[in-house]
C-alpha positions in Angstrom: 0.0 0.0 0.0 1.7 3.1 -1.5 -1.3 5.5 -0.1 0.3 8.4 2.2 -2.7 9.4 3.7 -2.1 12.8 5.7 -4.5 14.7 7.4 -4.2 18.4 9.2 -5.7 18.6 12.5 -6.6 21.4 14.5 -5.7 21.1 18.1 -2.8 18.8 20.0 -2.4 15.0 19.5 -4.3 12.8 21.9 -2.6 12.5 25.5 -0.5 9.4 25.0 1.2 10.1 21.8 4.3 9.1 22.4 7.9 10.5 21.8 10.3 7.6 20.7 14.0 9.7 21.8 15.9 6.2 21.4 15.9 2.4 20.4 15.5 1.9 24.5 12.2 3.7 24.1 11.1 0.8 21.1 9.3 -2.8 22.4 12.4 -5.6 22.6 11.2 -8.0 20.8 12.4 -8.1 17.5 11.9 -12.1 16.0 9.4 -12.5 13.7 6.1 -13.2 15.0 2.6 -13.2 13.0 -0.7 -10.1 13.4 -3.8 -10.1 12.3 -5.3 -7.1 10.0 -8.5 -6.0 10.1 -9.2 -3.0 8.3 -12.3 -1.2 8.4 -15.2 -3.0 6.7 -12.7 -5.6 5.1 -11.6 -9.4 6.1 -8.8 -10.2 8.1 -5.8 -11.3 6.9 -2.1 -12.0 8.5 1.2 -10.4 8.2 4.4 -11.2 9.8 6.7 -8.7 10.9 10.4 -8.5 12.5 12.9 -6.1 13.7 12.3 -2.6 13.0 9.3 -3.4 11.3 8.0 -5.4 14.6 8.7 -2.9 17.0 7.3 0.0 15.2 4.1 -1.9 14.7 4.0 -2.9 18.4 4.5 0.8 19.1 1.4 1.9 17.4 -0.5 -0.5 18.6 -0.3 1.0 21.9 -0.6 4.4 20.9 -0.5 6.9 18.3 3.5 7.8 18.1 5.1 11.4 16.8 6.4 11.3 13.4 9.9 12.9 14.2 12.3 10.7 15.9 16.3 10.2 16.0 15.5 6.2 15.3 14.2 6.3 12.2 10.3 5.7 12.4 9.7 7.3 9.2 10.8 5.0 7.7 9.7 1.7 9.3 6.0 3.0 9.2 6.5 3.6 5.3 8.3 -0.2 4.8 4.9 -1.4 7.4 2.5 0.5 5.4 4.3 -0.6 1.5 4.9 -4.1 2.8 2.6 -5.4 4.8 -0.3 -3.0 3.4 -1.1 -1.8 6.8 -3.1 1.3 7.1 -1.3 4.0 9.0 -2.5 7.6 8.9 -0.1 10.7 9.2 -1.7 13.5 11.2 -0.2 17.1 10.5 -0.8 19.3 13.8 0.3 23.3 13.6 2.2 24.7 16.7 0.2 27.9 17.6 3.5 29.2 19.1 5.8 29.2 15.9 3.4 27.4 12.9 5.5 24.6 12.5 4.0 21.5 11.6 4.7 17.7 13.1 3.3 14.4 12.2 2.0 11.8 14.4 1.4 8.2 12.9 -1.6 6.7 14.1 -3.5 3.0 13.0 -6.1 3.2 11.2 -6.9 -1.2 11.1 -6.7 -3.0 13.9 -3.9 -5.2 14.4 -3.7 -8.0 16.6 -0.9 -10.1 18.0 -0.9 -13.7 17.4 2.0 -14.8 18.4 5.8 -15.6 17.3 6.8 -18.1 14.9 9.6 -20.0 14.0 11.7 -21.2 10.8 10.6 -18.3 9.1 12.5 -16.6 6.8 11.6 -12.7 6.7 13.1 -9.8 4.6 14.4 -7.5 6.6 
């Protein structure tokens, strides 16, 4: 899924957005372990995801994350969103101080844990 959807929203991002300042800030677990997709209206289906992939999933999951980070979520929520044709939505917020803009990644399916697995052989 190549779709960038952005939207521009007035006000702050919800209350536990979270600020991912390092990898210590990222889930552990990295092996490969299978989700379950369920986008709006549509069947489920299974994806499995590892490493940097993995942890950035697990990450929004549990809560909408900001966009601008020293580890490189940009570009594990673009390889999750191309690869595993997850929906994740880019939310564009406007500081009232200075009119900067910043970007918070949010789910739009909902994903499900399942589980790891083993013997699998997963691009990076």
């Amino acid at each position: 899924m190549t779709d960038q959807t952005k939207h521009s929203i007035a006000g702050s991002p919800a209350h536990n957005t979270r600020w991912i300042l390092s990898c210590a800030d990222l889930p552990k677990a990295v092996a490969p372990a299978r989700f379950r997709i369920t986008p709006p209206g549509e069947q489920s289906r299974e994806v499995i995801a590892s490493k940097r992939k993995r942890q950035v999933l697990e990450c929004l999951m549990s809560s909408p994350i900001y966009s601008a980070s020293p580890v490189r979520l940009s570009d594990g929520a673009m390889r999750i969103k191309e690869e595993c044709g997850i929906h994740i939505q880019t939310d564009w917020y406007s500081d009232a101080k200075d009119g900067s803009r910043y970007g918070v990644y949010r789910l739009i399916d909902h994903v499900e844990y399942l589980g790891e697995v083993q013997n699998v052989q997963v691009a990076a």
